[in-house]
C-alpha positions as CSV (number, residue, x, y, z in Angstrom):
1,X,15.5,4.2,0.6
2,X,15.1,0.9,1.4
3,X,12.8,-1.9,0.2
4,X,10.9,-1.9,3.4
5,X,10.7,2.2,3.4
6,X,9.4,2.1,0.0
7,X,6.8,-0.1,0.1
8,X,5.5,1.3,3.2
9,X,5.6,5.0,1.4
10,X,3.5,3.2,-1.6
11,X,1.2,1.6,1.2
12,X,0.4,5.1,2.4
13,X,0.2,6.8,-0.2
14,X,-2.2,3.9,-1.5
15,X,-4.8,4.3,1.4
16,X,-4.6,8.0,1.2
17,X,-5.2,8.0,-2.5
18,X,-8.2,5.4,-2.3
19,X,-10.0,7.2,0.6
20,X,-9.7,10.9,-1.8
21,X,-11.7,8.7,-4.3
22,X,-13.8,6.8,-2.0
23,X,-15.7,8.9,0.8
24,X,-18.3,10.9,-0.3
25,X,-17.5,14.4,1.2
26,X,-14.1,14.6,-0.3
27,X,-14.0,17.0,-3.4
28,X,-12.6,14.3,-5.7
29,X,-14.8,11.5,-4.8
30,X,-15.4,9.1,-8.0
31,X,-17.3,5.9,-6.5
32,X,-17.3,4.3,-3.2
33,X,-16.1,1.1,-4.4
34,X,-12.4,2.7,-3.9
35,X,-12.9,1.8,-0.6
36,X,-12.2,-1.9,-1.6
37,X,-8.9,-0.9,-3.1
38,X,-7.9,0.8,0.4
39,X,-9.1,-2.5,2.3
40,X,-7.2,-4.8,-0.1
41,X,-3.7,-2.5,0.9
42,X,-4.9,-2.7,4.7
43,X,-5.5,-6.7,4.6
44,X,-1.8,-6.9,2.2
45,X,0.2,-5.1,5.2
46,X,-1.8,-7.2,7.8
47,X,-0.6,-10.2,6.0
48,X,3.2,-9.2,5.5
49,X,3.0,-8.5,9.2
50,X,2.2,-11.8,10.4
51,X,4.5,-13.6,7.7
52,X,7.8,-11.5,6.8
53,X,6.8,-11.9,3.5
54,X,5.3,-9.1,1.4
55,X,5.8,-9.4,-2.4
56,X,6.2,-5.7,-3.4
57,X,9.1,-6.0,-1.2
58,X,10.3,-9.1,-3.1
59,X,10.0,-7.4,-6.2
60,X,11.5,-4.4,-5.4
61,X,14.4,-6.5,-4.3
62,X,15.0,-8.4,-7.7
63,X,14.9,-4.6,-9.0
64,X,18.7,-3.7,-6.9
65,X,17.1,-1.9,-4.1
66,X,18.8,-3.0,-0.9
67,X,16.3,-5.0,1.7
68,X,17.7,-3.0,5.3
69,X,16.0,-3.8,8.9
């Protein structure tokens, strides 16, 4: 996988994690405040968008894994 690929798996996996914790009708619910943490991933990926520059990706670069398009 790619740098890109990865970081969007992580993304997704992120926001799907946050909203088990965060709604109330789910049967692993812990607090609503998880809800933040899927917000902070949403504005993150918003951000790389409009810049090119996402610093997971940067990291994961530094790491050996290959950047691709």
């Amino acid at each position: 996988m790619s740098s890109w690929q990865i970081v969007r798996v992580v993304a997704g996996s992120f926001i799907l994690l946050s909203l088990l914790l965060g709604i109330p009708g789910s049967p692993v619910f812990h607090s609503q405040w998880w809800l933040a943490f899927t917000a902070f991933v949403g504005v993150n990926l918003l951000q790389s968008g409009l810049t090119r520059w996402c610093l997971m990706e940067s990291i994961l670069r530094k790491f050996g894994i290959k950047g691709g398009c």
